[in-house]
N, C-alpha and C positions, 0 to 999 in steps of 0.2 A: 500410532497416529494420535494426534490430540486429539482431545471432548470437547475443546471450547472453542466459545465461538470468535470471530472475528470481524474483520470491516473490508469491503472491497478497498484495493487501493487506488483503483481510479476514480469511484463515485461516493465513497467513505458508503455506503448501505453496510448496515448490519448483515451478515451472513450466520450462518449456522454450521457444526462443525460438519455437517455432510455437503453444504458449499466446499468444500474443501478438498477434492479429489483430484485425480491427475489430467482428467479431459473437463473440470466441471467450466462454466463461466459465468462470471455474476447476472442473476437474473434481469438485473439491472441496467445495467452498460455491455452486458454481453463479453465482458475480458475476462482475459486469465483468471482465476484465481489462486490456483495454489502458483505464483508465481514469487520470484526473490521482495517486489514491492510489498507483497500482503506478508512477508516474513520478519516475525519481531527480532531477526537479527541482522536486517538489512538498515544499513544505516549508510549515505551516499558520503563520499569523499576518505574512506577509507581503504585498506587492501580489498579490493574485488569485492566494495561497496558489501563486505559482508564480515559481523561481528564474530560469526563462528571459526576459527583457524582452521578448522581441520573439513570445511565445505570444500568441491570439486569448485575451480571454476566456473560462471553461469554466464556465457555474453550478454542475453537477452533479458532484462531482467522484468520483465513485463510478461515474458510467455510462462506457461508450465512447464517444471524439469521435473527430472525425478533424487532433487537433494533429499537428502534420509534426514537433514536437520530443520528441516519447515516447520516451524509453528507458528498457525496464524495470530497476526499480531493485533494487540490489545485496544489499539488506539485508533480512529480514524485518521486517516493520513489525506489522500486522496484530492479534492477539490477545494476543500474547507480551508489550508493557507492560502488560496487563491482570491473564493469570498472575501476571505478576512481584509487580503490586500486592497481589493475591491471597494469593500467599505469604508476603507480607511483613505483610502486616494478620495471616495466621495466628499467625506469628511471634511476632508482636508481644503477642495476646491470648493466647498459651503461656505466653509469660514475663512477662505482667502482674503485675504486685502488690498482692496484693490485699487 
């Protein structure tokens, strides 16, 4: 099992590598944690939204499984491209012309 730490992937919080267990859920939002979302080799629109080849299929990729290749991934993912869009649709209707 990894050391490091990582980010919920629903609510991007910082987690710690003992967030990271097979029942744990983020303090936070209360989801998954060790689930395919918070895995640095989940990446969506690929085979089985999963960069490892040699991972079991995972349907759900929001709940915890028990893949042997999970490591929590490095990055916040989670709500933060949402914000972003957020702010920027503001942005964008600020400076409309009208």
């Amino acid at each position: 099992m990894s050391l490091a730490n990582g980010f919920c992937w629903h609510c991007s919080k910082p987690l710690t590598h003992l967030d990271f267990g097979r029942q744990d859920r983020c303090p936070h939002c209360g989801r998954d944690t060790r689930a395919c979302k918070a895995c640095v080799h989940y990446e969506r629109g690929i085979n089985n939204d999963c960069r490892e080849t040699s991972a079991d299929r995972v349907v759900d990729k929001e709940r915890s499984n028990f893949c042997d290749y999970f490591k929590p991934s490095q990055t916040p993912t989670g709500n933060v491209a949402t914000a972003k869009d957020v702010m920027k649709a503001a942005a964008e209707a600020l400076f409309k012309k009208k």
